[in-house]
VEXKE-289278 format. One record per atom (N, C-alpha, C, O, CB): residue in three letters; y, z, x. Coordinates in steps of 0.001 Angstrom, whole numbers, padded with zeros to 6 digits, always signed. Each point is the difference from the previous one (the first is absolute). Glycine has a CB too. Layout:
# VEXKE-289278
ALAYZX;...
//
This chain:
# VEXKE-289278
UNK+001794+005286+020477;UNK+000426+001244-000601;UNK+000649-000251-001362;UNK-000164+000818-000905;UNK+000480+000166+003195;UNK+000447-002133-002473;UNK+000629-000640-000927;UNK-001360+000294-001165;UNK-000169+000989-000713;UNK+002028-002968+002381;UNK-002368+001237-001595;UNK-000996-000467-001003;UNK-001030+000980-000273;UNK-000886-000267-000812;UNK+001260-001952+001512;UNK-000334+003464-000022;UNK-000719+001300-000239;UNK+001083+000708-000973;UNK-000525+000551-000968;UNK-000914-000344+003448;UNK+002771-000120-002414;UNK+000824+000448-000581;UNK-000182-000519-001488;UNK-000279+000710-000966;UNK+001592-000433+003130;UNK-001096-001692-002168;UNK+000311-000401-001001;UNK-001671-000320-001112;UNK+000080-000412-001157;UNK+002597-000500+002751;UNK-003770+001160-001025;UNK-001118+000177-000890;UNK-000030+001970+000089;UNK-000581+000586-000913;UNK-001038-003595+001551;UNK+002029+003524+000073;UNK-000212+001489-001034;UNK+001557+000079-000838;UNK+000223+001005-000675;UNK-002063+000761+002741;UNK+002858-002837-001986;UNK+000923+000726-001030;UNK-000516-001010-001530;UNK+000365+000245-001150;UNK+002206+000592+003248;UNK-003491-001975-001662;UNK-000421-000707-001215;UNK-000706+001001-000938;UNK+000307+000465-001097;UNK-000553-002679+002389;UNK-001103+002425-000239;UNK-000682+000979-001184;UNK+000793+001023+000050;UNK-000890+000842+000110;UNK-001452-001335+000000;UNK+003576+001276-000099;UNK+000675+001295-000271;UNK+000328-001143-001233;UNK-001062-000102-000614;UNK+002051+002165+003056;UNK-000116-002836-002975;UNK+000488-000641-000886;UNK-001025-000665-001150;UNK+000342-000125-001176;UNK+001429-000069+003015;UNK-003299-000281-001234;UNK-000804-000006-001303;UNK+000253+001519-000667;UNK+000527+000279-001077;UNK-002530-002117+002077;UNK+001611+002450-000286;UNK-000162+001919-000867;UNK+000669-000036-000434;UNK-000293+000055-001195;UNK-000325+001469+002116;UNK+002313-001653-000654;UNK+001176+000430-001263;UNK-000307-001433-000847;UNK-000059+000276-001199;UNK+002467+001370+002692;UNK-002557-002652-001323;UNK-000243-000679-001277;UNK-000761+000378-000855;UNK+000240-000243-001183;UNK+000175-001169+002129;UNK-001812+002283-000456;UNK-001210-000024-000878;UNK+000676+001750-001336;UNK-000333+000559-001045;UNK-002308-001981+003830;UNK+003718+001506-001674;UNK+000378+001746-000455;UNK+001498-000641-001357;UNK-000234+000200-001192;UNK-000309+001879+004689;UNK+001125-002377-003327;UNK+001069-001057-000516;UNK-000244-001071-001238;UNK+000712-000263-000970;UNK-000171+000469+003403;UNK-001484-000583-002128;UNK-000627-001773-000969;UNK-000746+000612-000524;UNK-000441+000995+000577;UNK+000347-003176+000674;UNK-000335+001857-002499;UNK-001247+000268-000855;UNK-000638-001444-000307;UNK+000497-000948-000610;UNK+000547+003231-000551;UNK-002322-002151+001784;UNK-000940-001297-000147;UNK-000561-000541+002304;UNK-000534-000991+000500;UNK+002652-000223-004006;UNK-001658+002326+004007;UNK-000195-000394+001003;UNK-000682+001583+000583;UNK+000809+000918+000139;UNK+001191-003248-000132;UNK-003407+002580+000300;UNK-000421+000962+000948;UNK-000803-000120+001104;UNK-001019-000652+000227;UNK+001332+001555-001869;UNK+000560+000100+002485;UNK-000691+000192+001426;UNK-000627+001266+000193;UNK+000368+001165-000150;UNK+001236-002563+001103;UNK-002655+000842-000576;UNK-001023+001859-000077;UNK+000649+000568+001425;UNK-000070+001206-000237;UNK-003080-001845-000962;UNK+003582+000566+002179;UNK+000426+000634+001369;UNK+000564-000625+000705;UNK+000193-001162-000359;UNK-001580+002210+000413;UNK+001995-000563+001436;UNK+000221-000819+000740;UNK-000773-000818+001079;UNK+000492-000714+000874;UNK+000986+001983-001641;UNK-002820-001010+000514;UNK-001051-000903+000311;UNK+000059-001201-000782;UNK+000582-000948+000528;UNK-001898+002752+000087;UNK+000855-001957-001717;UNK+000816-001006-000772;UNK+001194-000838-000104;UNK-000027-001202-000262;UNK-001034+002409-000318;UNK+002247-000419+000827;UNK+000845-000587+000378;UNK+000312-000379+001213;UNK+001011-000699+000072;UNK-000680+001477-001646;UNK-000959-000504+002694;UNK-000163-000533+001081;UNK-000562-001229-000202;UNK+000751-000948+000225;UNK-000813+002911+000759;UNK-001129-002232-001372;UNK-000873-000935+000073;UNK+000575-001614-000899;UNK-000308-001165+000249;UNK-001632+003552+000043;UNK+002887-001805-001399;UNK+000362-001189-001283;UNK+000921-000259+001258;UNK-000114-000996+000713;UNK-000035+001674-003964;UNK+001209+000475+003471;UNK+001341-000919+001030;UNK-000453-000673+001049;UNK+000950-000462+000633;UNK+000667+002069-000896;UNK-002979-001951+000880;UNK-000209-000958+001231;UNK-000824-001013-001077;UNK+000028-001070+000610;UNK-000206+002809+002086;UNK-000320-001910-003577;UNK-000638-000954-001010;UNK+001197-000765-000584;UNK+000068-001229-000022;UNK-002148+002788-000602;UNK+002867-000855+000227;UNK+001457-000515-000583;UNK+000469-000961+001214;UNK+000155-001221+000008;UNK+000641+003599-001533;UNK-000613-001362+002604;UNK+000555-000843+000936;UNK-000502-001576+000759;UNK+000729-000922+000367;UNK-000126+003391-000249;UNK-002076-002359-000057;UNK-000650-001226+000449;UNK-000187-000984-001451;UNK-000427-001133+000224;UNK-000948+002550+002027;UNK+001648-001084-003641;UNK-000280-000713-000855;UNK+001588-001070-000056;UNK+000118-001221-000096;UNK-002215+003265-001137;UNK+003344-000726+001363;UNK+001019-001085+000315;UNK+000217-000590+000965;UNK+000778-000954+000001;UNK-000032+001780-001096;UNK-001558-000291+002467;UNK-000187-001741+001123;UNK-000491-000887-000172;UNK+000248-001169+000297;UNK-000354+001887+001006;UNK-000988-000041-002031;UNK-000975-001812+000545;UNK+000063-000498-002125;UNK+000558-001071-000237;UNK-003611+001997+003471;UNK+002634-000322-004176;UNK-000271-000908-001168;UNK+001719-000253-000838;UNK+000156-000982-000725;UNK-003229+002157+000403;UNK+004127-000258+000534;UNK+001152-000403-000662;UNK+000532-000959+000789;UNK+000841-000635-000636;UNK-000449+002618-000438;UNK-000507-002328+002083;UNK+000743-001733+000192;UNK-000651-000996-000627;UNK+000528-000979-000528;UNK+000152+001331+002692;UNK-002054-000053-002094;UNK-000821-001217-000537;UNK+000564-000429-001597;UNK+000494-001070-000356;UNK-002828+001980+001907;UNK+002028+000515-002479;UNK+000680+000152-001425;UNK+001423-000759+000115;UNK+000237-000971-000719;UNK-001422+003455+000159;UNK+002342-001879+001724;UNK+001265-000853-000515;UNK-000019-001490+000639;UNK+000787-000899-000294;UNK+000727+003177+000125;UNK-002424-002344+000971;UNK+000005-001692-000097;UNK-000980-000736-001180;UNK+000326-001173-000183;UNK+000066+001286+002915;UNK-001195+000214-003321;UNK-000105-000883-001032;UNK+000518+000454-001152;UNK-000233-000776-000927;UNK-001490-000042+001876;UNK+002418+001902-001296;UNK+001154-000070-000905;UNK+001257-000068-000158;UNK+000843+000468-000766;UNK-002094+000154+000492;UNK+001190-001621+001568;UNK+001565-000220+000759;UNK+000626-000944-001198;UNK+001228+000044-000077;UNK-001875-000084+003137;UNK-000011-000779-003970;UNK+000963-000893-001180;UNK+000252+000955-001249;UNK+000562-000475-000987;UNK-001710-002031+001575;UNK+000778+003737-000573;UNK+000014+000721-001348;UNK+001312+001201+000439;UNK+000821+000489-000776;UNK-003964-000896-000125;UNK+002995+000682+002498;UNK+001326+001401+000539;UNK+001467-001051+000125;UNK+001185+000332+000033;UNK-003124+001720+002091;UNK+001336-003348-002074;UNK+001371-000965-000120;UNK+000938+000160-001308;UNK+001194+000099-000284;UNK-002606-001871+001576;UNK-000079+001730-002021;UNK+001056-000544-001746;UNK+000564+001699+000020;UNK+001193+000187-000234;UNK-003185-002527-002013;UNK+001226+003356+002491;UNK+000324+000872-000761;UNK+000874+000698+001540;UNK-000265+001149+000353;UNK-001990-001050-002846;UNK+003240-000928+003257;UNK+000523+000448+000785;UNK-000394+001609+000862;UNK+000716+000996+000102;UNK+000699-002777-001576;UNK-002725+001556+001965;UNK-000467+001100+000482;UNK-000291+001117-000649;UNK-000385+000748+000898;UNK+001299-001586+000493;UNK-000972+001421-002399;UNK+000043+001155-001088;UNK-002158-000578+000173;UNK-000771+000932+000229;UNK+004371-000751-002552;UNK-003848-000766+002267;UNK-001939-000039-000017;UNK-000364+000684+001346;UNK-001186+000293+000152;UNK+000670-002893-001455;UNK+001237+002837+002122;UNK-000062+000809+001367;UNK-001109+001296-000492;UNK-001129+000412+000265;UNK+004067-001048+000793;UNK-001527+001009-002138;UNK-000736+001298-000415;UNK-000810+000324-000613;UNK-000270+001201-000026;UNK+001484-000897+000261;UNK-002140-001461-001184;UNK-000890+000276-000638;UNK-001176+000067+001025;UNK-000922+000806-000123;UNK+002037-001721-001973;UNK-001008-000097+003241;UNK-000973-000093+000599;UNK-000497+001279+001104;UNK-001133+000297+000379;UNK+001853-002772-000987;UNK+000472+003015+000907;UNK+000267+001353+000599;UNK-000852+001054-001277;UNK-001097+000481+000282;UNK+003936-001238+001190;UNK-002503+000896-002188;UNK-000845+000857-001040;UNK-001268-000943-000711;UNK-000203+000303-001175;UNK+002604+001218+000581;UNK-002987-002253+000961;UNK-001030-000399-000063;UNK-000919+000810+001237;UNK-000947+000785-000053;UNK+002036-003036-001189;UNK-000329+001662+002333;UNK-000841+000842+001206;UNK-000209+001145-000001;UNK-001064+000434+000440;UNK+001713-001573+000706;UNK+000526+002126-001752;UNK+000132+001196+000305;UNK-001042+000620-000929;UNK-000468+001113+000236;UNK+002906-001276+000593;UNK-002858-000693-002068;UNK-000974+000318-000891;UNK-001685-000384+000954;UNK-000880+000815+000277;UNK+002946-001458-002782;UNK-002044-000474+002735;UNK-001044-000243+000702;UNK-000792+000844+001315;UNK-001181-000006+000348;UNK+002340-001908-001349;UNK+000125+002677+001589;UNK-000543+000809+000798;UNK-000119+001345-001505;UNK-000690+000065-001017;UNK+001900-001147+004159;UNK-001100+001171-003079;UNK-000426+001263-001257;UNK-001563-000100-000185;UNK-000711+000989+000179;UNK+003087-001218-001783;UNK-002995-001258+001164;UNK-001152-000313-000208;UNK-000652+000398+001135;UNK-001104+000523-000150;UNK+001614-002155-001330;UNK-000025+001486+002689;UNK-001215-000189+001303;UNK+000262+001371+000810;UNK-000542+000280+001070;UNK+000579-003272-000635;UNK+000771+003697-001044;UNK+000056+001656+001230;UNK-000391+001235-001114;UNK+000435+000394-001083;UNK+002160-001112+003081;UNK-003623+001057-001109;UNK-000550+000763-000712;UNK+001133+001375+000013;UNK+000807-000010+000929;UNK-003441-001209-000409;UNK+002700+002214-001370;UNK+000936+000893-000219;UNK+001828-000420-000531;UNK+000912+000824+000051;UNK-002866+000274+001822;UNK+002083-002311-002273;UNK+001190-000471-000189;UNK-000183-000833-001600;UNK-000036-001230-000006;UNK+000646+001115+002992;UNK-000650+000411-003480;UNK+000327-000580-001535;UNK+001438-000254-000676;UNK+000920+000782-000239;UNK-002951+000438-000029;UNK+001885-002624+000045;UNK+001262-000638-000869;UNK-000404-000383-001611;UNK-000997-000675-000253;UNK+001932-000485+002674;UNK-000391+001473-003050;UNK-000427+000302-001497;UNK+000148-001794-000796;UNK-000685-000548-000864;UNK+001920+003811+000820;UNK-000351-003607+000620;UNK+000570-001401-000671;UNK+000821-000858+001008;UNK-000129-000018+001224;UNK+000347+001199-003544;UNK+000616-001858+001580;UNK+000896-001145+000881;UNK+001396+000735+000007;UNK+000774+000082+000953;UNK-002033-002577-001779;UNK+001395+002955-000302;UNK+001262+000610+000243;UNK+000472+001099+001032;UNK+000933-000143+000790;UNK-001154-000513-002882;UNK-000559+001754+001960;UNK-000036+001134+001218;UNK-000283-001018+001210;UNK+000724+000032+000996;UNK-001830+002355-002376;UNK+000034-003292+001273;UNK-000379-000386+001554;UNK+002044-000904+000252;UNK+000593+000212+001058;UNK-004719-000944-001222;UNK+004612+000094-000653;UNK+001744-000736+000432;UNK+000453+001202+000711;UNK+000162+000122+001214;UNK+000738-001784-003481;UNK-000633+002947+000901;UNK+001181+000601+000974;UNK-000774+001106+001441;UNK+000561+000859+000680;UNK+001425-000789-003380;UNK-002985-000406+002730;UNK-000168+000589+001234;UNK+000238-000916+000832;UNK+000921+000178+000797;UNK-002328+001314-001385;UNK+000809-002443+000615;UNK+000589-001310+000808;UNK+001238+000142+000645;UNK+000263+000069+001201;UNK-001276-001394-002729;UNK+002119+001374-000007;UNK+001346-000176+000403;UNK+000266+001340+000907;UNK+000295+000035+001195;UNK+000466-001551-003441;UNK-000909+002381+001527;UNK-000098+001322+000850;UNK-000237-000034+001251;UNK+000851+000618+000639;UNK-001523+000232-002269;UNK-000480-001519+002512;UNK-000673+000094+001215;UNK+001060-001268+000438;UNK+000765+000646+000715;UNK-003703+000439-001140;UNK+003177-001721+000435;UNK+001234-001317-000075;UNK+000805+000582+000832;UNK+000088+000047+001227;UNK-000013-001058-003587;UNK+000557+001494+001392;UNK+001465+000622+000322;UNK+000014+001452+000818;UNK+001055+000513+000375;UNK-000268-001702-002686;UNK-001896+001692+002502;UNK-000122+001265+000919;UNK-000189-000621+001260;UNK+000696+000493+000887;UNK-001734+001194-002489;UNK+000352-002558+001918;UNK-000530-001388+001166;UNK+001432-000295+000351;UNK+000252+000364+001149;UNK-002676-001780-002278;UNK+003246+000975+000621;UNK+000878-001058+000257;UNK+001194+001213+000556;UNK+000771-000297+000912;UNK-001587-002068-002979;UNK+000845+003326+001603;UNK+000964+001337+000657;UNK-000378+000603+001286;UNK+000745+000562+000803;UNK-000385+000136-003044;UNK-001760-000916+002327;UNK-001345+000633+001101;UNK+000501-000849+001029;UNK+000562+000574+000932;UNK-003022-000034-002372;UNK+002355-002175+001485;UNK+000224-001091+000778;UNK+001400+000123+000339;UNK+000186-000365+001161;UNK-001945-001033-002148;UNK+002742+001753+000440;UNK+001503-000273+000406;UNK+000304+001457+000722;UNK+000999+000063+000717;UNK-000153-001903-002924;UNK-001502+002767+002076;UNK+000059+001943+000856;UNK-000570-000795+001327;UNK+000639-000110+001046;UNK-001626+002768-003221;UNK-000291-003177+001950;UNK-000901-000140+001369;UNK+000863-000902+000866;UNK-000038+000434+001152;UNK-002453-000268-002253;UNK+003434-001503+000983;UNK+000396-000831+000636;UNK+001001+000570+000704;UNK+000082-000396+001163;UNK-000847-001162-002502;UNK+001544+002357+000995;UNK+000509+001095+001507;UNK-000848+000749+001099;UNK+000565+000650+000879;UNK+000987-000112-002479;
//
């Protein structure tokens, strides 16, 4: 039930990004359904791989490359879902950070 919750409040949160950010659109919540479970399996299985072989570069730069790589992805799913367009690198960061930090508030509500 957890994880039904927390992929319809994802795609509720792509939409206000796409409504909010300029350089990021979602045609519906079909769309945003579909990027928030793409998003979600892209940060299981390919962002560990990314921070282990750029595990000597998040060292020097004391973790701060976290986030590029987070808005790399967040751009990359842009490329592969159809109805979700990211304009650049920059919109694709602060959505990142955006989806980050909405996640990380989502995770600390749910653990009660």
């Amino acid at each position: 039930m957890k994880l039904l919750l927390r992929w319809v409040l994802n795609a509720g949160v792509l939409l206000l990004i796409s409504q909010y950010l300029s350089g990021i659109e979602v045609s519906g919540w079909y769309a945003a359904f579909i990027t928030a479970l793409v998003l979600g399996l892209v940060n299981a299985v390919i962002r560990p791989i990314l921070f282990f072989f750029t595990l000597p570069i998040n060292i020097l730069t004391l973790g701060l490359f976290t986030f590029v790589i987070n808005g790399f992805l967040f751009w990359f799913v842009g490329t592969v879902v159809e109805g979700f367009s990211v304009a650049g690198f920059w919109p694709a960061f602060w959505g990142a950070l955006i989806m980050g930090v909405f996640n990380w508030i989502v995770s600390s509500m749910l653990k009660n």
